[in-house]
C-alpha positions in Angstrom: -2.8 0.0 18.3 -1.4 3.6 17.5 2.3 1.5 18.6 1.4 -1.3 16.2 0.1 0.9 12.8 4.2 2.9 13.4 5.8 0.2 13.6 3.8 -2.3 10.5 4.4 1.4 8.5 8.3 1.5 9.3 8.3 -1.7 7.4 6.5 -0.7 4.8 8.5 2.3 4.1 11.6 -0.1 3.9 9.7 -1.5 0.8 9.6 2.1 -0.3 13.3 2.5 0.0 13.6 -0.3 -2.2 11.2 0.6 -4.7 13.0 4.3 -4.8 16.2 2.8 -4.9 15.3 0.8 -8.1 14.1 3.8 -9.9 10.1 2.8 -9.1 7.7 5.2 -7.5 8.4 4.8 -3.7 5.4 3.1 -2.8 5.7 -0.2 0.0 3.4 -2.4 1.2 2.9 -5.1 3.8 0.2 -7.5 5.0 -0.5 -8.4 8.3 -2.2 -11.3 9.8 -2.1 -12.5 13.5 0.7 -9.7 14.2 2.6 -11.4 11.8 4.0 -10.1 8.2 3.0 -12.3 5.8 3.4 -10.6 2.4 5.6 -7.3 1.7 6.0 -5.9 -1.5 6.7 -2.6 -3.5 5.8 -0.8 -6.8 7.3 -2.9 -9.8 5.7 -1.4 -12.9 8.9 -0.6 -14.5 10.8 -4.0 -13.5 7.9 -6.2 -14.5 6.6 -3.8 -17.5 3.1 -4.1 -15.9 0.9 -1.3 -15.2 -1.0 -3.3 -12.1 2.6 -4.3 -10.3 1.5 -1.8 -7.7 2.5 -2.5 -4.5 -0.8 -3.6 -3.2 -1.5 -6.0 -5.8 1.7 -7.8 -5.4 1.2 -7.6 -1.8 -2.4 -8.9 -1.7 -1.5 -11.7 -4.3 1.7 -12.7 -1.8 -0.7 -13.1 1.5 -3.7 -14.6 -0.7 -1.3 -17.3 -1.9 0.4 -17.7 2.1 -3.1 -18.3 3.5 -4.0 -19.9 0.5 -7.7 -18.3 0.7 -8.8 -15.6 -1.9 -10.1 -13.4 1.2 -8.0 -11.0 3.2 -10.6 -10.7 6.2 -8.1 -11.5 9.2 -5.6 -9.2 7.3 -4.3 -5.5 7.6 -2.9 -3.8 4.4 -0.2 -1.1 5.6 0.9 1.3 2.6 2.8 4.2 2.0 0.6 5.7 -0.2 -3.3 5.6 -1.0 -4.5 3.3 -2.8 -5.5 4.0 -6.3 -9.2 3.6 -7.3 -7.2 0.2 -9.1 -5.8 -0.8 -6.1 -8.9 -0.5 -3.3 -10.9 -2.2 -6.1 -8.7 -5.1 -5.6 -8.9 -4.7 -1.5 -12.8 -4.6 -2.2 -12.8 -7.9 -3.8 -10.5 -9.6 -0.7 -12.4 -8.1 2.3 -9.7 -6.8 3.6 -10.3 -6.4 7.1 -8.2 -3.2 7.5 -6.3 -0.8 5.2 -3.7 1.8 7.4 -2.0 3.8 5.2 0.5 6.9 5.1 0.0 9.9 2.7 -2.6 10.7 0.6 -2.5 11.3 -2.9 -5.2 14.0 -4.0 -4.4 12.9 -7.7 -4.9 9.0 -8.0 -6.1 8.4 -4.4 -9.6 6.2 -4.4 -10.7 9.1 -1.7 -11.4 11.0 -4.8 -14.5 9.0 -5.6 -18.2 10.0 -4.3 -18.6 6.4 -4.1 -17.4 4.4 -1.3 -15.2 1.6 -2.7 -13.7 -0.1 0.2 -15.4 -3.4 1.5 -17.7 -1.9 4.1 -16.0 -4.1 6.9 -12.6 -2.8 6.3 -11.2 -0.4 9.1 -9.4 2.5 7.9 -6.8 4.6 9.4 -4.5 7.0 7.6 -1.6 9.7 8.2 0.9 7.6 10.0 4.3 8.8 9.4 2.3 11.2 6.9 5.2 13.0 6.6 7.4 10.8 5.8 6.0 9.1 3.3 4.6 12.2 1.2 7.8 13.4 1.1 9.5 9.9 -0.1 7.3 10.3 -3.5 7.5 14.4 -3.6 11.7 13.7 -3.6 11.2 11.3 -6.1 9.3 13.1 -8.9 11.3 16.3 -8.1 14.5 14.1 -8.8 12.6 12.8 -12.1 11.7 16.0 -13.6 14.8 17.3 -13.1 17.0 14.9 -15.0 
């Protein structure tokens, strides 16, 4: 499984990569489904002037429309970053059957609640390539605050 979470996270980094390389905060996600990618996406707030074009909405929306079901329950979300309290709302409502994800964020993460706000089915798992991914987004507000 451990083999599985690196290599679904290596691909979602690559959406990272994109996102950074567009000027977005680097944040890349992809779906899963019957060890297969069926969505990928990355933040888009900037390109698409939308506050919600995280990269777990757009992902969520992409597989929801591929399976062509509202619900996410055969589906693993693997993303850079955790999820915002926005963002696992929105994995709440498809009962997503497992969220792995890289870094934490102490500031926006939904971890921050007291509440649980996950589906109660979803698995979690978190930290892979930890490293990696924490310092994608660190780089990229460093290189922001000092233009």
């Amino acid at each position: 499984m451990e083999k599985d979470h690196a290599r679904y996270m290596r691909e979602a980094l690559k959406e990272a990569h994109r996102a950074d390389s567009k000027g977005e905060v680097p944040v890349g996600a992809v779906v899963v489904c019957a060890d297969r990618i069926i969505a990928r996406a990355h933040n888009q707030t900037e390109q698409l002037t939308d506050a919600t074009a995280h990269a777990e909405m757009l992902a969520v929306t992409m597989a929801a429309n591929f399976l062509g079901s509202k619900y996410l329950t055969d589906c693993t979300l693997y993303v850079t970053l955790e999820p915002c309290v926005m963002c696992a709302g929105a994995l709440y409502w498809a009962q997503l059957q497992g969220l792995v994800y890289g870094a934490s964020d102490p500031q926006r993460g939904y971890s921050r609640l007291a509440t649980p706000v996950l589906h109660p089915r979803t698995a979690l798992s978190f930290g892979i390539y930890q490293e990696e991914c924490s310092k994608l987004v660190l780089d990229f507000f460093t290189r922001i605050r000092n233009k």
